[in-house]
C-alpha positions as CSV (number, residue, x, y, z in Angstrom):
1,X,0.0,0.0,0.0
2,X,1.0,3.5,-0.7
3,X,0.4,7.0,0.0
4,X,2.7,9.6,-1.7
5,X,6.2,9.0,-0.2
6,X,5.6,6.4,2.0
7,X,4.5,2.4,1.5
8,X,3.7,-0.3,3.7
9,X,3.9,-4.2,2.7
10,X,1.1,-6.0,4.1
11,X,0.3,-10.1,4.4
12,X,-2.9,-11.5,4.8
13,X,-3.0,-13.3,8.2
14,X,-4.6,-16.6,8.6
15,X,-7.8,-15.5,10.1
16,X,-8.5,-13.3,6.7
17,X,-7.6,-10.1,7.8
18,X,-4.4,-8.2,7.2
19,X,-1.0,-7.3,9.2
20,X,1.9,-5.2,8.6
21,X,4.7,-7.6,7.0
22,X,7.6,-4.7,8.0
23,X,7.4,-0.6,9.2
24,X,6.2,1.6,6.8
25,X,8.6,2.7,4.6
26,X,10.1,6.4,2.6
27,X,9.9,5.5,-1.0
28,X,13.1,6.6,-3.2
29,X,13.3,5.6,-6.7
30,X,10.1,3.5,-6.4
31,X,11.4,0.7,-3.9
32,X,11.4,1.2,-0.1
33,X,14.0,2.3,1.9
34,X,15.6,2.0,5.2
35,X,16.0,5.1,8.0
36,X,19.9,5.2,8.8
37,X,21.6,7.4,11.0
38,X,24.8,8.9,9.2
39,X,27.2,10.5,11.5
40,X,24.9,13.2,13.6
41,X,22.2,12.9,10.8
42,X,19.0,10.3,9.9
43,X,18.7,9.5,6.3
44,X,16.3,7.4,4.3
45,X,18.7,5.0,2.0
46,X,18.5,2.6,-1.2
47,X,20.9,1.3,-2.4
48,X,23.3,4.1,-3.1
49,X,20.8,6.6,-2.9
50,X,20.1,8.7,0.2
51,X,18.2,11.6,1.5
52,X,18.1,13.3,4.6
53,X,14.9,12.3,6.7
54,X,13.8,15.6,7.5
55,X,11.4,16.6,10.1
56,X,8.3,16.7,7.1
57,X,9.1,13.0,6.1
58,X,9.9,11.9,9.6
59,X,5.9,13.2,10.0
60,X,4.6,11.8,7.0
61,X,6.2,8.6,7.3
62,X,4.4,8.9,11.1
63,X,1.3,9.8,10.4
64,X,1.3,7.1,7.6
65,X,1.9,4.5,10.0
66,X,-0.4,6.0,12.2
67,X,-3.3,6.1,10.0
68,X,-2.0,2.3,8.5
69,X,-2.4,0.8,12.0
70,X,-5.8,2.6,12.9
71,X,-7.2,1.5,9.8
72,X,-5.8,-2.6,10.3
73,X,-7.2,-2.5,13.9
74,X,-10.5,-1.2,13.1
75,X,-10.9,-3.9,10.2
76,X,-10.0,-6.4,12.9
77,X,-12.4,-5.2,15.4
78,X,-15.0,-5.6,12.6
């Protein structure tokens, strides 16, 4: 699943609903990314591609999670 910048991989779970496989992720170049820290800074990395995780992705990548796992407990609760 994704929303702008940010992407989630999900797997169905054996009851029928659906579970976060991994943490959301910060798309580069189409493919998810991990958050490293570099010295004194974060950065979101693939490959050899990095950028800095600013304070706006840090937040959107948040609230992306946020409103990931609201969404997958509601659906359970259903």
């Amino acid at each position: 699943m994704r929303r702008r910048d940010c992407a989630v991989v999900l797997t169905q779970e054996p009851t029928g609903g659906l579970k976060m496989l991994a943490p959301p992720s910060f798309i580069i170049d189409g493919n998810l990314s991990v958050k490293l820290r570099r010295g004194k800074r974060d950065v979101f990395v693939w490959k050899k591609t990095e950028v800095d995780a600013t304070p706006d992705r840090l937040n959107e990548l948040e609230t992306f999670r946020s409103d990931i796992s609201r969404i997958l407990q509601n659906a359970s609760a259903q």
